[in-house]
C-alpha positions, -999 to +999 in steps of 0.1 A: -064+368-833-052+378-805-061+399-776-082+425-789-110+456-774-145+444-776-153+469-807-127+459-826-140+422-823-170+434-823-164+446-860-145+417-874-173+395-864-197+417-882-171+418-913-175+380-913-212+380-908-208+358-880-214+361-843-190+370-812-198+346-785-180+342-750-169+313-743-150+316-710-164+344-687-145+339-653-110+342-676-090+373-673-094+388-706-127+373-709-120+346-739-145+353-772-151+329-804-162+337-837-191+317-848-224+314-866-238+311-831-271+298-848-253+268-865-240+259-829-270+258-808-290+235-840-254+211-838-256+206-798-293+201-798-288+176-822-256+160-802-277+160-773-307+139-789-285+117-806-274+105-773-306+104-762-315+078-788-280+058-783-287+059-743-307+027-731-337+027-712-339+001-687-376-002-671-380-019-636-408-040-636-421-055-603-440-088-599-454-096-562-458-134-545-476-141-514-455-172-494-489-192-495-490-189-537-506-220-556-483-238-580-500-224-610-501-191-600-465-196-594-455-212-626-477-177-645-461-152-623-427-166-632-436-168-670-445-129-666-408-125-647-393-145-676-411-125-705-400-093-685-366-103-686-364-115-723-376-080-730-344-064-715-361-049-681-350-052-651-373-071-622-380-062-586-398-099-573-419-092-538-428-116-514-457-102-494-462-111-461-490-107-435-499-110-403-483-141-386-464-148-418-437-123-407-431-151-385-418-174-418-392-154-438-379-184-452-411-196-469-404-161-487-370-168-489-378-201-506-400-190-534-377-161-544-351-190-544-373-206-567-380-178-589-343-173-593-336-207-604-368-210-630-352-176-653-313-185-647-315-195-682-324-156-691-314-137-662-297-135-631-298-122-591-288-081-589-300-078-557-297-109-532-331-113-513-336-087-483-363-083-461-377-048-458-409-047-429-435-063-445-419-070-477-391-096-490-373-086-525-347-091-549-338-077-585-331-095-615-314-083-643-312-097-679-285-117-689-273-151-683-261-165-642-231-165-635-202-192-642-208-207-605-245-202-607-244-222-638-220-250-625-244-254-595-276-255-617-260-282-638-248-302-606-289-302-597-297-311-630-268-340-631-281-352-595-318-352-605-310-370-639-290-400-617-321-402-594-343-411-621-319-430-636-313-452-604-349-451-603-358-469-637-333-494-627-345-503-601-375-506-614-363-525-648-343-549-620-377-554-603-398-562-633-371-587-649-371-606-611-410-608-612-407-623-648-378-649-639-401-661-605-432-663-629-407-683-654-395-708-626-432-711-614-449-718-645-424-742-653-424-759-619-462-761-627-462-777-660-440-803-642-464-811-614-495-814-635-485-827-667-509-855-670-486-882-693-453-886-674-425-902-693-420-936-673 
């Protein structure tokens, strides 16, 4: 329309039945729109809550260790930690320490490690482990470990499987000598004692 006096506008809006809203103050003529201003504020409101609802949510859940923790408080904690990641949240994991346990950071340092390694299969290290005073921490965040994280896990895995492996030969080797020396005896036996020797 134009450059126009604020009457004038003023009157075409009204012609329209709309409203004259300014848009752009600071400009030099201030810069007007003709609009159901009604209408607008309902359509940003409801912009704004649809990306609201679009927007994710991600919770930070915290789980706290002490370095002296049993194995099967360990083993629940970490099932919590799991869950926790399954559900999509993120996890601060704690190591607590007191009194002449600030003395031992790597006892903390070696449960987190442990922690980490248990849930690599649903999530992965955010935050390496740091100590803060009396605290030790580290976030985890959903999703699976990295490629090298992965490689190295499998490379555990590979050298554990090998160890047993080596282990149930050796112990299959061991049984099958014990059998062949209790062969050879019991023969040798039979030969000593048998009571009719062929002359």
């Amino acid at each position: 329309m134009g450059i126009q006096s604020l009457p004038d506008a003023l009157s075409a809006a009204q012609e329209m039945g709309l409203d004259l809203v300014e848009v752009a103050d600071k400009a030099d003529p201030p810069v007007c729109r003709i609009m159901d201003y009604g209408k607008f504020k309902y359509e940003q409101s409801q912009r704004a809550k649809e990306s609201r609802r679009k927007s994710t949510h991600v919770l930070v859940k915290e789980m706290k260790y002490r370095p002296k923790i049993g194995p099967g408080d360990f083993a629940t904690k970490t099932r919590k930690v799991e869950a926790f990641l399954g559900d999509g949240s993120k996890v601060k994991v704690t190591i607590m320490f007191r009194g002449r346990e600030m003395q031992h950071p790597q006892l903390g340092r070696r449960i987190l490690d442990n922690v980490a390694e248990a849930v690599s299969h649903v999530g992965r290290v955010e935050v390496f482990p740091k100590q803060e005073g009396r605290n030790m921490s580290m976030v985890l965040v959903p999703g699976q470990a990295t490629r090298r994280q992965r490689e190295a896990a499998a490379e555990r895995q590979e050298a554990l499987a090998s160890d047993i492996t080596t282990e149930e030969t050796v112990t299959e080797e061991t049984v099958a000598e014990e059998t062949v020396t209790e062969e050879t005896v019991t023969e040798d036996d039979e030969a000593v004692t048998d009571p009719n020797p062929a002359t």
